[in-house]
DOVO-733825 format. One record per residue (C-alpha): x, y, z; residue in three letters. Coordinates in nm, 2 decimals. Example, Ala and Ser with C-alpha at 12.3 -4.5 7.8 and 13.67 -1.06 7.14 Angstrom:
2
> x;y;z;rest
> 1.23;-0.45;0.78;ALA
> 1.37;-0.11;0.71;SER
***
This chain:
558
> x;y;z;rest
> 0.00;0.00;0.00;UNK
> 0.30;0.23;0.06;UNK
> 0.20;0.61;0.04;UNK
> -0.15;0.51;-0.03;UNK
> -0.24;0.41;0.30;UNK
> -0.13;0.75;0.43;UNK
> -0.33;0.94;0.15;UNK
> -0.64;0.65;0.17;UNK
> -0.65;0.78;0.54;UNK
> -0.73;1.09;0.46;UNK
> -0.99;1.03;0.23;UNK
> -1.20;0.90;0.49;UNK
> -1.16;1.15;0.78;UNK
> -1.21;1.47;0.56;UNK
> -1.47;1.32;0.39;UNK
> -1.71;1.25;0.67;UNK
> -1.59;1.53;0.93;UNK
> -1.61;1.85;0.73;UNK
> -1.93;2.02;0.63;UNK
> -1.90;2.20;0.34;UNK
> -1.76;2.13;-0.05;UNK
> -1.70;2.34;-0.29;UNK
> -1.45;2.30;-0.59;UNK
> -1.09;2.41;-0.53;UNK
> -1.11;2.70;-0.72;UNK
> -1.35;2.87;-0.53;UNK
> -1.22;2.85;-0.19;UNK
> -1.16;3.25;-0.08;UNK
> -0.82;3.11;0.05;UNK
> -0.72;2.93;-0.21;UNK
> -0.61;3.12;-0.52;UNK
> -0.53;2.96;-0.84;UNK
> -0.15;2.99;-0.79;UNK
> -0.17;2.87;-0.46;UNK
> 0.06;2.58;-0.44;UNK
> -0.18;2.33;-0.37;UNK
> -0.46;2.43;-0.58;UNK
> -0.47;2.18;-0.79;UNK
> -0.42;1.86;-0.52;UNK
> -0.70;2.06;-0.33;UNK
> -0.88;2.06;-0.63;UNK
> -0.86;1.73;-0.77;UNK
> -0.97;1.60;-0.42;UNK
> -1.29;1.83;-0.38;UNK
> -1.41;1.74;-0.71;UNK
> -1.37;1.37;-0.63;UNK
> -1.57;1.47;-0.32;UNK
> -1.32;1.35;-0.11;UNK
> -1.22;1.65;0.10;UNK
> -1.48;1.94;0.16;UNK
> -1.42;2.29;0.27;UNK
> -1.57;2.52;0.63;UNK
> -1.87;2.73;0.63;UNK
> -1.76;3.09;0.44;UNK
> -1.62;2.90;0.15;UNK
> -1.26;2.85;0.31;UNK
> -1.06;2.57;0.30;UNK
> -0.79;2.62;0.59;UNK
> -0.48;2.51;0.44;UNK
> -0.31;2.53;0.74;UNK
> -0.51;2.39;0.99;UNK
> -0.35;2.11;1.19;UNK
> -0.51;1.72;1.17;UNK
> -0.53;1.65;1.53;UNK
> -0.47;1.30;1.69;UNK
> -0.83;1.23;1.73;UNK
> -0.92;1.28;1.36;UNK
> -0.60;1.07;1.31;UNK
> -0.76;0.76;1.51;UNK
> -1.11;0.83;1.31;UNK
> -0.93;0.78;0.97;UNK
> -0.74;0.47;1.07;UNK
> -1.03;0.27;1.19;UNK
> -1.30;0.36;0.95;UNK
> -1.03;0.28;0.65;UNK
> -0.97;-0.04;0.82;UNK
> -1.33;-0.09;0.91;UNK
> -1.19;-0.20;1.24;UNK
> -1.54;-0.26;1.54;UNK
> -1.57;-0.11;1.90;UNK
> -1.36;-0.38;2.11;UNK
> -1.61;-0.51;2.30;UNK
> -1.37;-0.59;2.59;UNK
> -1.13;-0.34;2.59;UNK
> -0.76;-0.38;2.78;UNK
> -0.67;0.04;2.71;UNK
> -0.92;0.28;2.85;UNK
> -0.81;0.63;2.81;UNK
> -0.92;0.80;3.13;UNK
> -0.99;1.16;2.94;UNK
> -1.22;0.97;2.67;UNK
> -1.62;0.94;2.77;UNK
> -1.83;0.73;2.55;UNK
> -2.06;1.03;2.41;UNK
> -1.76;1.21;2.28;UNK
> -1.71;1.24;1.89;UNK
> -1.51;0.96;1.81;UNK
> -1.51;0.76;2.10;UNK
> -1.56;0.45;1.93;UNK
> -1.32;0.45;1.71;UNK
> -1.07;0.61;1.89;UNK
> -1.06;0.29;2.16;UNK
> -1.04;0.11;1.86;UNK
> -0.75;0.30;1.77;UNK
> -0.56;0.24;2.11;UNK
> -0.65;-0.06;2.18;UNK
> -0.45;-0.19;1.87;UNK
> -0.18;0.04;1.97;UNK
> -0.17;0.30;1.75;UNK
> -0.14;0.55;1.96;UNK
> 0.14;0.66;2.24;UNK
> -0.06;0.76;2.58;UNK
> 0.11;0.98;2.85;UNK
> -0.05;0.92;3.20;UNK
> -0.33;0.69;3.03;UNK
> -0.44;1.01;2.86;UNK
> -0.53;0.98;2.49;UNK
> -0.56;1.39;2.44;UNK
> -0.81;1.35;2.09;UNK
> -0.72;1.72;2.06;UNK
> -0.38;1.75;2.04;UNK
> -0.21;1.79;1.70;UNK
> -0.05;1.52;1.50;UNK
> 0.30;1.53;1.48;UNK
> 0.50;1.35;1.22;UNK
> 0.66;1.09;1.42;UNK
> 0.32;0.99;1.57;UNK
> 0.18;0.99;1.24;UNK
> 0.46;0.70;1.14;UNK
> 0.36;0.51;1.48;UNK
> -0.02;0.46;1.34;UNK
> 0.06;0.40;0.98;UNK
> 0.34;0.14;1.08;UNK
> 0.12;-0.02;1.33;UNK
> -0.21;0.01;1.16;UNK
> -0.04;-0.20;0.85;UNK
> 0.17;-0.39;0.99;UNK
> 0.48;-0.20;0.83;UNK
> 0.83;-0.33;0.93;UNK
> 1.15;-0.14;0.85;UNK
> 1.50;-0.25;0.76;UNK
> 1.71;-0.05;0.98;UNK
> 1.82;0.08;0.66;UNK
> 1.67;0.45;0.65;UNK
> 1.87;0.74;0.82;UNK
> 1.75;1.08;0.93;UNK
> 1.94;1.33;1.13;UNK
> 1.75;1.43;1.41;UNK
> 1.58;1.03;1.45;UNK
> 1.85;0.78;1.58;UNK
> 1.84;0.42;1.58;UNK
> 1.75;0.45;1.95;UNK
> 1.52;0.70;1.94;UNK
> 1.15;0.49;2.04;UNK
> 1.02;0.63;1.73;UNK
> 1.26;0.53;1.51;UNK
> 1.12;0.14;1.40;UNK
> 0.78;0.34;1.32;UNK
> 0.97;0.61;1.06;UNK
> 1.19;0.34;0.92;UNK
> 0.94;0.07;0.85;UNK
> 0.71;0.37;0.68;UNK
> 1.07;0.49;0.46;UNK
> 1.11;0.19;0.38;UNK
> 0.76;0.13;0.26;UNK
> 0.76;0.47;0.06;UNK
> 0.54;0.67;0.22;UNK
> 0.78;0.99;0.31;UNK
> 1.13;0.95;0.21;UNK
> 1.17;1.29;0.49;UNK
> 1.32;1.61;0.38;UNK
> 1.62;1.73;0.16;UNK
> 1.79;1.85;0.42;UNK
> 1.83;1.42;0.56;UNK
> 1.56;1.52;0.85;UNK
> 1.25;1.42;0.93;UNK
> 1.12;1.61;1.19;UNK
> 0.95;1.41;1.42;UNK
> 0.78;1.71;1.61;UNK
> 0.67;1.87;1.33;UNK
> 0.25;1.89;1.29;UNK
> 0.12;1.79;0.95;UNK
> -0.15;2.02;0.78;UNK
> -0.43;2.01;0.56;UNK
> -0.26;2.14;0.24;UNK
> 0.02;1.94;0.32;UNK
> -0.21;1.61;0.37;UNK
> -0.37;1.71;0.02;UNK
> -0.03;1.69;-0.14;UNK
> 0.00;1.36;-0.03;UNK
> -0.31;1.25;-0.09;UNK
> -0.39;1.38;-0.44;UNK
> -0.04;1.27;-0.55;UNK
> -0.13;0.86;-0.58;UNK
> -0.53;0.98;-0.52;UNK
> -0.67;0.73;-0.77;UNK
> -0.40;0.49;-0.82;UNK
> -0.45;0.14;-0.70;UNK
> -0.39;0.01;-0.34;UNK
> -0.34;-0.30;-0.50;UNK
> -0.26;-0.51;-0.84;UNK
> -0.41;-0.84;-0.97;UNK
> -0.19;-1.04;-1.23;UNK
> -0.52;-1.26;-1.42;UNK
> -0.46;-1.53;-1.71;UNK
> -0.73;-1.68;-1.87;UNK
> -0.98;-1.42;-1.68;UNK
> -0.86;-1.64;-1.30;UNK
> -0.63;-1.40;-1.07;UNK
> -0.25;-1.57;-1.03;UNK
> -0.07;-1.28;-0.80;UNK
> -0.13;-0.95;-0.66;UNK
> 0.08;-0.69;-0.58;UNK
> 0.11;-0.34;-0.40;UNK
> 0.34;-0.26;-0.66;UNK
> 0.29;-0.12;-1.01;UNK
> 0.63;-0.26;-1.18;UNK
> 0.61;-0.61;-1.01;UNK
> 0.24;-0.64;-1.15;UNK
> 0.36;-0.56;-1.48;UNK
> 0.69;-0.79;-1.45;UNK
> 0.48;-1.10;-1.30;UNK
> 0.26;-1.01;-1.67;UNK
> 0.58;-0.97;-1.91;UNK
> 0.70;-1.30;-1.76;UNK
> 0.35;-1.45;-1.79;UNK
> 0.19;-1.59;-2.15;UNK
> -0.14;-1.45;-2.20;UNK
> -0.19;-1.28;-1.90;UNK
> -0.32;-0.94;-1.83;UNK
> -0.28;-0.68;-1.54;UNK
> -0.57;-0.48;-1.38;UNK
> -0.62;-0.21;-1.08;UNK
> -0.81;-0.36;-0.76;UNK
> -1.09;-0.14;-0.67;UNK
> -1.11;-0.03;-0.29;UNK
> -1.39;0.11;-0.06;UNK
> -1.31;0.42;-0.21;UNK
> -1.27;0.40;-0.58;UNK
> -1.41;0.13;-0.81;UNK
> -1.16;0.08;-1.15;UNK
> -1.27;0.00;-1.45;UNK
> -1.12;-0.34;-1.62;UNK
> -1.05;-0.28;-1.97;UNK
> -1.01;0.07;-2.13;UNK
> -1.32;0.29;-2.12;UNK
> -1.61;0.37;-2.42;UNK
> -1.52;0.71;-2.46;UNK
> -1.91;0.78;-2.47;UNK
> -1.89;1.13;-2.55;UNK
> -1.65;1.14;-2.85;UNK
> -1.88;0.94;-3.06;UNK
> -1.58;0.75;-3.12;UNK
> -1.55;0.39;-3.19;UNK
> -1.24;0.32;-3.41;UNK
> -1.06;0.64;-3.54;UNK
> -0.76;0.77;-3.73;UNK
> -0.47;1.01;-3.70;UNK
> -0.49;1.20;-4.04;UNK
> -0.13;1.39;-4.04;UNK
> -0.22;1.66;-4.34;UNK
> 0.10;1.94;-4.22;UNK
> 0.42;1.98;-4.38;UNK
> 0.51;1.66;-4.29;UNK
> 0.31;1.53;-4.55;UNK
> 0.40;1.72;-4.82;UNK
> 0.20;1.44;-5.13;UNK
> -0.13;1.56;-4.99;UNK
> -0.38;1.35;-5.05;UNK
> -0.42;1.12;-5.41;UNK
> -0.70;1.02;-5.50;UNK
> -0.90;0.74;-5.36;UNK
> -0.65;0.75;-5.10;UNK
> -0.91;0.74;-4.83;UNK
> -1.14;0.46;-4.92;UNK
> -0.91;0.17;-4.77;UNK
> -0.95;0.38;-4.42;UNK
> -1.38;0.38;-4.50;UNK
> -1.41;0.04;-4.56;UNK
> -1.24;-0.26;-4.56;UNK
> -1.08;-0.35;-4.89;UNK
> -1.06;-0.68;-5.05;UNK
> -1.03;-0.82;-5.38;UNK
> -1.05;-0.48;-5.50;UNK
> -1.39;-0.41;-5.35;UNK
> -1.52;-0.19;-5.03;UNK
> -1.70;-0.32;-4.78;UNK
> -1.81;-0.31;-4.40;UNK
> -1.63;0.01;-4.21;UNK
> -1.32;0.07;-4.14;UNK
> -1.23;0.35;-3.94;UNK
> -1.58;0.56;-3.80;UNK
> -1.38;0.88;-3.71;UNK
> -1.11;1.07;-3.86;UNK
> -0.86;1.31;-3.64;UNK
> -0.72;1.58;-3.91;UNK
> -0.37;1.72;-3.76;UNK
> -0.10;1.91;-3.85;UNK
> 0.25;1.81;-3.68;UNK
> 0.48;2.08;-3.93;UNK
> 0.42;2.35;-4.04;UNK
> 0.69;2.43;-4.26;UNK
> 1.08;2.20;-4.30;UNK
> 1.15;2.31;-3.91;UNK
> 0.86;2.48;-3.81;UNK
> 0.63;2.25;-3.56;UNK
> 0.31;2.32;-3.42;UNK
> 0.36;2.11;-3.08;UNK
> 0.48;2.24;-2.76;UNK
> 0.87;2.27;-2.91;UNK
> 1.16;2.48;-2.93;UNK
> 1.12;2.47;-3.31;UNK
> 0.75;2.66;-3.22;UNK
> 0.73;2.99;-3.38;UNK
> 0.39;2.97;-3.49;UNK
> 0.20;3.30;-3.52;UNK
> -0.16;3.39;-3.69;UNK
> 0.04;3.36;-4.02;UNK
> 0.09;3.00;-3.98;UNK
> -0.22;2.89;-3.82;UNK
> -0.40;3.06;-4.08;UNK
> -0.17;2.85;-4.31;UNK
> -0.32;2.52;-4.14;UNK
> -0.63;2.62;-4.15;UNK
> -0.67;2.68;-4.53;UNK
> -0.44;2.38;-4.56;UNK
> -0.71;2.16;-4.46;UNK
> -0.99;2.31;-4.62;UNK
> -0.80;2.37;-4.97;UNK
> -0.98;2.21;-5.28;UNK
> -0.71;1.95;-5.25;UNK
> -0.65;1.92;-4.87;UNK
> -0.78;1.63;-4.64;UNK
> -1.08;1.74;-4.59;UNK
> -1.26;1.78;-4.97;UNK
> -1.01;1.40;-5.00;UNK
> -1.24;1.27;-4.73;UNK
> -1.59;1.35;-4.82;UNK
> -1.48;1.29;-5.14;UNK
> -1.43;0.93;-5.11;UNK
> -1.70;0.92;-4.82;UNK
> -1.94;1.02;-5.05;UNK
> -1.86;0.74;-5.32;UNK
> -1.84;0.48;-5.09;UNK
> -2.19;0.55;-4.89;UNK
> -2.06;0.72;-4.58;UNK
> -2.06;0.98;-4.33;UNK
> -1.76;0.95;-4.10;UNK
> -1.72;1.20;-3.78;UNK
> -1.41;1.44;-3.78;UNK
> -1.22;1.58;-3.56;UNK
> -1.01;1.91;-3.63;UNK
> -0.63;1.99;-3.42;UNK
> -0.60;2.34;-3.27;UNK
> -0.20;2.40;-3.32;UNK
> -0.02;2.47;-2.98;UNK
> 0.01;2.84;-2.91;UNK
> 0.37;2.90;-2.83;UNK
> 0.48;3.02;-2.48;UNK
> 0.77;3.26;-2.44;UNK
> 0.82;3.49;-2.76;UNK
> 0.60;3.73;-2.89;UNK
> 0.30;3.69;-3.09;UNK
> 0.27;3.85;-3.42;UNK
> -0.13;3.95;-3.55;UNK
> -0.25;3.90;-3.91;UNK
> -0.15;4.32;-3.94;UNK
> 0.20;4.24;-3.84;UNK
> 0.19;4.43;-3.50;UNK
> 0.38;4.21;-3.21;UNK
> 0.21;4.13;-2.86;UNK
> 0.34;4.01;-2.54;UNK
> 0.27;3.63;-2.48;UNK
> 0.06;3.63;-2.27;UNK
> -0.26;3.36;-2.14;UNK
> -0.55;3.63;-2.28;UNK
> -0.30;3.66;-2.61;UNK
> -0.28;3.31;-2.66;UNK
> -0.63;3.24;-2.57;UNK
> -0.74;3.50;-2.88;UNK
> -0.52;3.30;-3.13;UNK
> -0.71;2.97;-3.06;UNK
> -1.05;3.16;-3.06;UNK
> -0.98;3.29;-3.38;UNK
> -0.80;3.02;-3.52;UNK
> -1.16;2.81;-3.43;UNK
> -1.35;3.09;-3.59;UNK
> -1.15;3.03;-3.90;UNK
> -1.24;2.65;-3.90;UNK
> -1.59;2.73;-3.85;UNK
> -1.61;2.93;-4.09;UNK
> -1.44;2.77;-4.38;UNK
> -1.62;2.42;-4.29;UNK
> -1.96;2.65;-4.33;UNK
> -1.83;2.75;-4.62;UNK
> -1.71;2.40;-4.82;UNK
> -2.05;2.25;-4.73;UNK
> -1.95;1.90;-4.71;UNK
> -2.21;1.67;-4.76;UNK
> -2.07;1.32;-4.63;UNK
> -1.85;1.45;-4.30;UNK
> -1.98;1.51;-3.98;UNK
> -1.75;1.79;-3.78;UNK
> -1.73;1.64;-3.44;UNK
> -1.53;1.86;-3.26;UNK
> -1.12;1.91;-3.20;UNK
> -0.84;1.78;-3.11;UNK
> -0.57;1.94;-2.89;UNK
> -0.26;1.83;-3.05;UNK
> -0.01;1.89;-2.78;UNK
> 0.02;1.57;-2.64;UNK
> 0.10;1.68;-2.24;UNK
> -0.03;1.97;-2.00;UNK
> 0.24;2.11;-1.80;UNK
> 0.23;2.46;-1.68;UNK
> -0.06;2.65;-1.50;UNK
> -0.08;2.86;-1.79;UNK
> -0.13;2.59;-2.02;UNK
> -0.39;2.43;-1.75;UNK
> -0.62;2.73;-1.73;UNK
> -0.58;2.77;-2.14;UNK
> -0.68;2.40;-2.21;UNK
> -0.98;2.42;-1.96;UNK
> -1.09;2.78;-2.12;UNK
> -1.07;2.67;-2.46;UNK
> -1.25;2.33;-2.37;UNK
> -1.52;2.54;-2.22;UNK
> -1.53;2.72;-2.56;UNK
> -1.55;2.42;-2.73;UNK
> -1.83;2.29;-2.52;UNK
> -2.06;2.62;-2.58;UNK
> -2.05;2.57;-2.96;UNK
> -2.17;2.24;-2.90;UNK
> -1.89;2.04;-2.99;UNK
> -1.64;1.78;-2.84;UNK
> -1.26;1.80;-2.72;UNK
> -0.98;1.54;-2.71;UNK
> -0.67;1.43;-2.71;UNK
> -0.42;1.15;-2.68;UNK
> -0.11;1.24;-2.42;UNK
> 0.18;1.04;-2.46;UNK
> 0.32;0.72;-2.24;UNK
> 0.46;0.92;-1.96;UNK
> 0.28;1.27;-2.00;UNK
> 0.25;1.52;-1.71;UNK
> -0.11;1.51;-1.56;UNK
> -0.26;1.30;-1.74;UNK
> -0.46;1.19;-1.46;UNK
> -0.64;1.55;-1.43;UNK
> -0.78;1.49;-1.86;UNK
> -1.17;1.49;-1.73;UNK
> -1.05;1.83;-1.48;UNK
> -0.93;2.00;-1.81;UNK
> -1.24;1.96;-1.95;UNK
> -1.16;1.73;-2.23;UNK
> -1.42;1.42;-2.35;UNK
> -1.22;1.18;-2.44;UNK
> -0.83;1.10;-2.39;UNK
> -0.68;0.82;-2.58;UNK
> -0.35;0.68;-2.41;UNK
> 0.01;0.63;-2.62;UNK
> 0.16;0.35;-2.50;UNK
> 0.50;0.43;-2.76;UNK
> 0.63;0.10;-2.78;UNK
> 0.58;0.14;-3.17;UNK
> 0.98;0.22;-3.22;UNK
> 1.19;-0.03;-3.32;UNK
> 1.48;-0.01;-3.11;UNK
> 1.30;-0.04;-2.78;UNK
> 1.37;-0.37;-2.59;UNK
> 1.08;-0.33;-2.31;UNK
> 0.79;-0.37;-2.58;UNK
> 0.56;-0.59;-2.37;UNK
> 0.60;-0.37;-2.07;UNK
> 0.52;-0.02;-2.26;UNK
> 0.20;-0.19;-2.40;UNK
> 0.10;-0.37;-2.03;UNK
> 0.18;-0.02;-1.87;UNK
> -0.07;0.18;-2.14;UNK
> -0.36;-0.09;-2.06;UNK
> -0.35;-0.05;-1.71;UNK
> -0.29;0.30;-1.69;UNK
> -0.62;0.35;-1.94;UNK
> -0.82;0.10;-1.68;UNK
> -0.71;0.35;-1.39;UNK
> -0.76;0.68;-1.54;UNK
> -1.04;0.57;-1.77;UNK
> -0.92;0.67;-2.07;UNK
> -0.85;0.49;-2.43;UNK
> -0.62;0.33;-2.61;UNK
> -0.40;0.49;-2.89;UNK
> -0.30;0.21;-3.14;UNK
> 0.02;0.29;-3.35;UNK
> 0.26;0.16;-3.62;UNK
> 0.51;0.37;-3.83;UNK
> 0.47;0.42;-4.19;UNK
> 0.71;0.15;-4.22;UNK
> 0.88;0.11;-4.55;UNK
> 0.90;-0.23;-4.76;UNK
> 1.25;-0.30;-4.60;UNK
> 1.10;-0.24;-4.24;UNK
> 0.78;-0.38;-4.28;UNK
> 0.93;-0.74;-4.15;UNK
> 1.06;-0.61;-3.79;UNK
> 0.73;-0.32;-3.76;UNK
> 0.48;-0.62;-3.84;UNK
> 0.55;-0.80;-3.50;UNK
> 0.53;-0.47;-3.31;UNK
> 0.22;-0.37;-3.49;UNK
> 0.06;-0.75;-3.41;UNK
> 0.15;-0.73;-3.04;UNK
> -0.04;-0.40;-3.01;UNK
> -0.35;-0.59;-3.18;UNK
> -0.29;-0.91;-2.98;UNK
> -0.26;-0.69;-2.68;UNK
> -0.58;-0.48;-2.74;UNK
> -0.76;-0.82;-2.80;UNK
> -0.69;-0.94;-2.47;UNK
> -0.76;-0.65;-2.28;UNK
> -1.08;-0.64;-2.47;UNK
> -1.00;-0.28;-2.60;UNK
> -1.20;-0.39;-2.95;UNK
> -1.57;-0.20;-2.92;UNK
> -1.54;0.06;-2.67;UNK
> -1.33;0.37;-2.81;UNK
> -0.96;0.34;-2.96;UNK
> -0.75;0.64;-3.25;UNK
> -0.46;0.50;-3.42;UNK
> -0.15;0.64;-3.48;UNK
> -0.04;0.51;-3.84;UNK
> 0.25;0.76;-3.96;UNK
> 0.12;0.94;-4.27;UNK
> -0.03;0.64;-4.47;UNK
> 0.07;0.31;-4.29;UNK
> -0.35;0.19;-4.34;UNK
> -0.36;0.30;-4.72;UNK
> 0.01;0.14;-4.73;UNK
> -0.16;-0.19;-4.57;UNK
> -0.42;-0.20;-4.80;UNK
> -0.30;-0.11;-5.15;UNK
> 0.05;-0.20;-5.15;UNK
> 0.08;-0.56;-5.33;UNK
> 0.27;-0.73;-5.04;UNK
> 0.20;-1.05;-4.83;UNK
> 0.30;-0.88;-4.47;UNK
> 0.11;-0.52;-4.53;UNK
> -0.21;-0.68;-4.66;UNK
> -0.19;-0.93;-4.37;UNK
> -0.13;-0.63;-4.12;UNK
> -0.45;-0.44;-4.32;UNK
> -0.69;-0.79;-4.20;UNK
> -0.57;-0.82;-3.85;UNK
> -0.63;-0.48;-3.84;UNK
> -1.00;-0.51;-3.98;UNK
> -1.08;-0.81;-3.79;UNK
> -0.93;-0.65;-3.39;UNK
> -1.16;-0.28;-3.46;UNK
> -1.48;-0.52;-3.55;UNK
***
């Protein structure tokens, strides 16, 4: 359980002794730079910690031993003793927490001084070792070392056996300052740091469990080592996790596509080229569907210009305008699309990228004039860049695509800036009536916080796709489990591998597809990742291994 025990603690106290909620943005004292805004946040929206009459959270406010005690035993679930050995002489029955506190002692949680339990009196940090250690049966190694806690001080077995099982590794300085009180937004911290992630780990083959583990890597390792098998989160009084990646509901997205249409693909589009992502192809005829949505994006614009969240990021109104009539030329992606779509019979959903608006150097207008970077600057470029779209799809009056909604093409959220400019332009978004998604990469930054942001739909990389990588299985594991926990989707990928790659990218590409098969990923929501043209490469190229990739393909999305 490590730090989750700590953090599951807290869940339970602060959700059943305060009175009030209200979202962490609105508490009076707790600004949106505050440093614990978004912890506090996260955890009021989960419902798990609420706020004091007034609309104040009290940051600062010490947890005191008796709210400590009320934690322990309601996580553990642990009954009145009915017989009990330790009876605190300053604890009456019809006091607040007088059950669970005599719980608490009587299992020896808690240090009395003159049989005196003192429910009042503020948790200190070494005391707050003492009940996790002895509450979980936590043993140490005599390997941990803090200044100011020596291997004889009587607290010292209680801090090691909690280092060792990672729930506070002390501060930089090598203390750990026993004395010290622990607050609320310091608790928050904690808690809204592994808030969500599993207490526990079952290792399954052929749908029976064969280990569990408290540990993320060794559940993953146990599953590597183990054919067929599959790893999944165990849900807890708290938080029930889902078992296979999640539906997506509100994308409208069943099986869709990563159209790159920048100057990273300079051919454009040929004609016919998207039929063989429409419908399946075979024997030189279309049928069924292949791919229900399509996600038009723009990586480059120009040899060394990129639209992501780069160094190589100079994008102004110049170049998103560029984008912009990009797709919507008379020979972009999007007249390509509804082209074929109309031949073939159908109407397939798309999805349109909004281009990251640099950070840092100035932003130059459509007049030329310069402007400071700024969040309200940067915010304007996307609103008009959207107008743009809006207006231009008004204006080609395609009859077979739907316009579903956009895609953030920056695959991570970082900064605050970037937070509050993802949530305002999803807000946006949502008041035109359309959808917004994205699909953050293997180990982005706050990925966890996608439905906070405001997005609909979040579709997971695992990155395993390269070639060179020797950890394959473990990428793809990691990906599966992470979209169970986080309830996201799956991003499927291969490279637009060329005829003398095709042999080594074929494996890769049929262990994603074995690997979504067995964590029944096929019929809820999944976007691939396919270079420029690795599908249209599958199905028209005359070629054993591509047109054999192109039906395992088929047959996994249906």
């Amino acid at each position: 359980m490590k730090k989750a025990v700590f953090l599951l603690l807290s869940v339970l106290l602060f959700s059943t002794t305060l009175p009030n909620q209200a979202g962490g943005a609105q508490f009076k004292d707790i600004p949106r730079d505050h440093w614990a805004h978004d912890e506090i946040r996260f955890l009021t929206d989960k419902q798990v910690i609420k706020g004091y009459a007034g609309g104040t959270f009290q940051p600062l406010k010490t947890l005191t031993r008796k709210d400590a005690a009320i934690m322990v035993v309601r996580a553990l679930k642990w009954p009145m003793p009915s017989n009990p050995s330790v009876k605190p002489s300053d604890m009456k029955a019809t006091m607040g927490g007088y059950k669970e506190i005599m719980a608490a002692v009587n299992k020896g949680l808690f240090t009395l001084s003159g049989n005196k339990f003192n429910p009042n009196g503020p948790l200190s940090r070494k005391e707050m070792a003492k009940v996790i250690a002895v509450a979980y049966n936590y043993k140490g190694k005599g390997a941990s070392s803090f200044k100011d806690v020596s291997k004889s001080n009587p607290f010292y077995k209680f801090v090691d056996a909690i280092a060792e099982n990672d729930v506070t590794s002390g501060y930089k300085d090598g203390t750990f300052k026993p004395d010290v009180t622990v607050n609320r937004a310091q608790f928050s911290t904690f808690l809204a740091r592994i808030y969500g992630k599993p207490l526990q780990y079952v290792v399954k083959q052929n749908g029976q469990t064969i280990a569990s583990y408290q540990n993320e890597t060794d559940a993953i390792n146990k599953t590597v080592r183990t054919a067929g098998s599959t790893v999944h989160p165990v849900s807890n009084s708290l938080i029930t996790y889902a078992q296979r990646p999640q539906p997506m509901t509100k994308t409208g997205i069943k099986n869709g596509v990563l159209i790159y249409n920048g100057a990273e693909n300079p051919s454009l589009f040929d004609n016919e080229f998207f039929k063989p992502y429409l419908a399946y192809k075979q024997n030189e005829r279309y049928t069924g569907t292949m791919f229900d949505s399509f996600i038009i994006l723009g990586r480059n614009y120009s040899v060394t210009g990129e639209f992501a969240e780069t160094s190589r990021n100079k994008a102004n109104y110049k170049e998103f305008k560029w984008y912009a009539d990009r797709t919507f030329a008379a020979d972009g992606a999007m007249a390509a699309l509804n082209k074929d779509a109309k031949e073939l019979g159908k109407k397939p959903t798309v999805y349109i990228a909004i281009p990251y608006p640099k950070q840092g150097e100035s932003i130059v207008l459509p007049n030329g004039k310069s402007v400071k970077n700024t969040l309200p600057e940067r915010q304007k470029l996307v609103n008009w860049y959207r107008q743009q779209v809006e207006s231009k799809w008004k204006a080609a009056g395609y009859t077979n695509l739907s316009f579903k909604g956009y895609y953030w093409l920056n695959e991570t959220v970082i900064s605050l800036e970037d937070e509050q400019l993802v949530e305002q332009t999803a807000a946006a978004i949502h008041k035109s009536g359309k959808t917004f998604i994205y699909s953050p990469h293997a180990s982005s930054t706050n990925f966890e916080s996608w439905k906070t942001y405001g997005f609909d739909g979040a579709y997971l990389q695992p990155n395993a796709f390269r070639l060179d990588l020797n950890d394959t299985d473990a990428r793809l594991h990691r990906a599966f489990l992470r979209a169970q926990v986080y309830g996201s989707g799956l991003n499927i990928e291969i490279d637009s591998y060329s005829p003398h790659q095709i042999a080594s990218g074929s494996g890769n590409f049929m262990d994603y597809l074995e690997m979504a098969n067995r964590y029944r990923l096929p019929g809820q929501s999944l976007i691939m990742y396919q270079g420029t043209d690795m599908v249209n490469r599958m199905a028209t190229y005359n070629d054993s291994t591509y047109n054999r990739l192109y039906r395992e393909l088929y047959n996994t999305l249906h």
